[in-house]
C-alpha positions in Angstrom: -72.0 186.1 -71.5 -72.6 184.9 -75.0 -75.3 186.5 -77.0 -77.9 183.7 -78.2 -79.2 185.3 -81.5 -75.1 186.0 -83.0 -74.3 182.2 -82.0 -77.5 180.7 -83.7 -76.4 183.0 -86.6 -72.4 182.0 -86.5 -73.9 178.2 -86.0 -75.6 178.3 -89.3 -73.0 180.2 -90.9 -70.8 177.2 -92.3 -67.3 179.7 -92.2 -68.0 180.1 -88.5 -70.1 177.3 -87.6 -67.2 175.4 -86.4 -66.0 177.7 -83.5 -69.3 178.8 -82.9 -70.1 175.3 -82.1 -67.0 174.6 -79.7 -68.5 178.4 -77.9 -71.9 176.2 -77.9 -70.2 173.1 -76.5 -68.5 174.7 -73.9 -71.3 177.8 -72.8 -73.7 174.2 -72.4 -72.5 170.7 -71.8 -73.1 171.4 -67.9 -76.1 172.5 -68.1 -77.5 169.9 -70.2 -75.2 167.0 -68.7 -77.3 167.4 -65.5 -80.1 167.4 -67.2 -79.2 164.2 -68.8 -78.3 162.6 -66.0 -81.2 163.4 -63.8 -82.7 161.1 -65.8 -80.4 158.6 -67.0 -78.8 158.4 -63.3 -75.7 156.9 -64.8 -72.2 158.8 -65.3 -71.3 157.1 -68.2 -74.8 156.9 -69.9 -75.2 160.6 -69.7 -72.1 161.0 -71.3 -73.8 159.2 -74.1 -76.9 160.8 -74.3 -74.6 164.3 -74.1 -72.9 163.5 -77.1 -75.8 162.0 -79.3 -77.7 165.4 -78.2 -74.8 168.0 -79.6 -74.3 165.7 -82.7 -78.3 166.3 -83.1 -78.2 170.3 -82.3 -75.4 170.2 -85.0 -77.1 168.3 -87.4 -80.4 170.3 -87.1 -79.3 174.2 -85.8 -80.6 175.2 -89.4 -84.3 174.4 -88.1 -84.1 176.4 -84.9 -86.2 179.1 -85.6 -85.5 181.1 -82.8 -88.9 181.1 -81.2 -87.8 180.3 -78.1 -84.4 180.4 -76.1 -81.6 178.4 -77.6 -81.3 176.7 -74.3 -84.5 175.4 -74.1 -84.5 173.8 -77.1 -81.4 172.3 -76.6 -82.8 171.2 -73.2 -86.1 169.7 -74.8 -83.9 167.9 -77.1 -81.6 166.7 -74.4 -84.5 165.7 -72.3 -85.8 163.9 -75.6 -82.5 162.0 -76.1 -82.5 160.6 -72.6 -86.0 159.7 -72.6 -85.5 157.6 -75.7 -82.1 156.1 -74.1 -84.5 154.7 -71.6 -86.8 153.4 -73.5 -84.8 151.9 -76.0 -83.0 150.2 -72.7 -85.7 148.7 -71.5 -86.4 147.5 -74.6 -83.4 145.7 -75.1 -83.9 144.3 -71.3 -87.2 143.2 -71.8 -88.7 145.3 -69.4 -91.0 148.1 -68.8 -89.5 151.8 -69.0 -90.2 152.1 -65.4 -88.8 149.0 -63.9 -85.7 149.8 -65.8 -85.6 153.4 -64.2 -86.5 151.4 -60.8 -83.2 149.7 -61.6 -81.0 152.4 -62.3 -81.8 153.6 -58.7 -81.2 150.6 -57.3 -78.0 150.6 -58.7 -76.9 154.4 -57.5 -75.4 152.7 -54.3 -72.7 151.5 -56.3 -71.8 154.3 -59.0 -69.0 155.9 -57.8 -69.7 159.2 -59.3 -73.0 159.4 -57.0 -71.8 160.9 -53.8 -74.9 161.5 -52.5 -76.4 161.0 -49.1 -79.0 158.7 -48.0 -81.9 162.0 -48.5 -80.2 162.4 -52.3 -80.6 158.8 -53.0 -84.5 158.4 -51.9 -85.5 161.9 -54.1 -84.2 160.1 -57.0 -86.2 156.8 -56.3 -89.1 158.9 -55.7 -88.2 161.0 -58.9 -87.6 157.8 -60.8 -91.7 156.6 -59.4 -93.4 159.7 -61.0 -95.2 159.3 -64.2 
């Protein structure tokens, strides 16, 4: 069990920030890759969003004022990063965000890291309906 307040401290600490920040990477990337992809839907898009979201805790741990967990920020910014994935899909297909989500579960039949059963696959086209 890591202890939240030393790894914010190692992360902005540029002599340890380096390991503190593979500690990070490691103590996290499930947690948030689910996350991710609970709204992305797609293995390889998550993936993405993952990546840009660690690159942007790097880039701005020195803000994190410690006001609330360092999880949930790191969630909110995850959650952040996949929302604007979406959007900035859509964009590029001409559609509305949530016709593209509509898509994305229309396509869950055929990713093959989506082992889900029938009762998995219609919770996330309900979840991909709500507002």
């Amino acid at each position: 069990m890591i202890v939240e307040e030393a790894l914010v401290q190692e992360l902005k600490t540029k002599h340890t920030q380096a390991q503190a920040f593979e500690v990070l990477v490691n103590t996290y990337k499930e947690r948030l890759y689910w996350q991710i992809r609970g709204i992305v839907l797609n293995h390889d898009d998550a993936d993405d969003v993952l990546q840009n979201t660690f690159i942007k805790i790097y880039k701005n741990i020195d803000g994190f004022k410690g006001d609330s967990q360092l999880f949930s920020w790191m969630y909110r910014i995850a959650t952040n990063e996949a929302l604007s994935f979406i959007k900035q899909r859509a964009k590029m297909q001409g559609i509305t965000d949530v016709d593209y989500q509509e898509k994305l579960v229309s396509n869950l039949h055929a990713d093959v890291f989506f082992d889900g059963d029938e009762i998995q696959l219609k919770l996330q086209q309900a979840i991909a309906t709500l507002p």
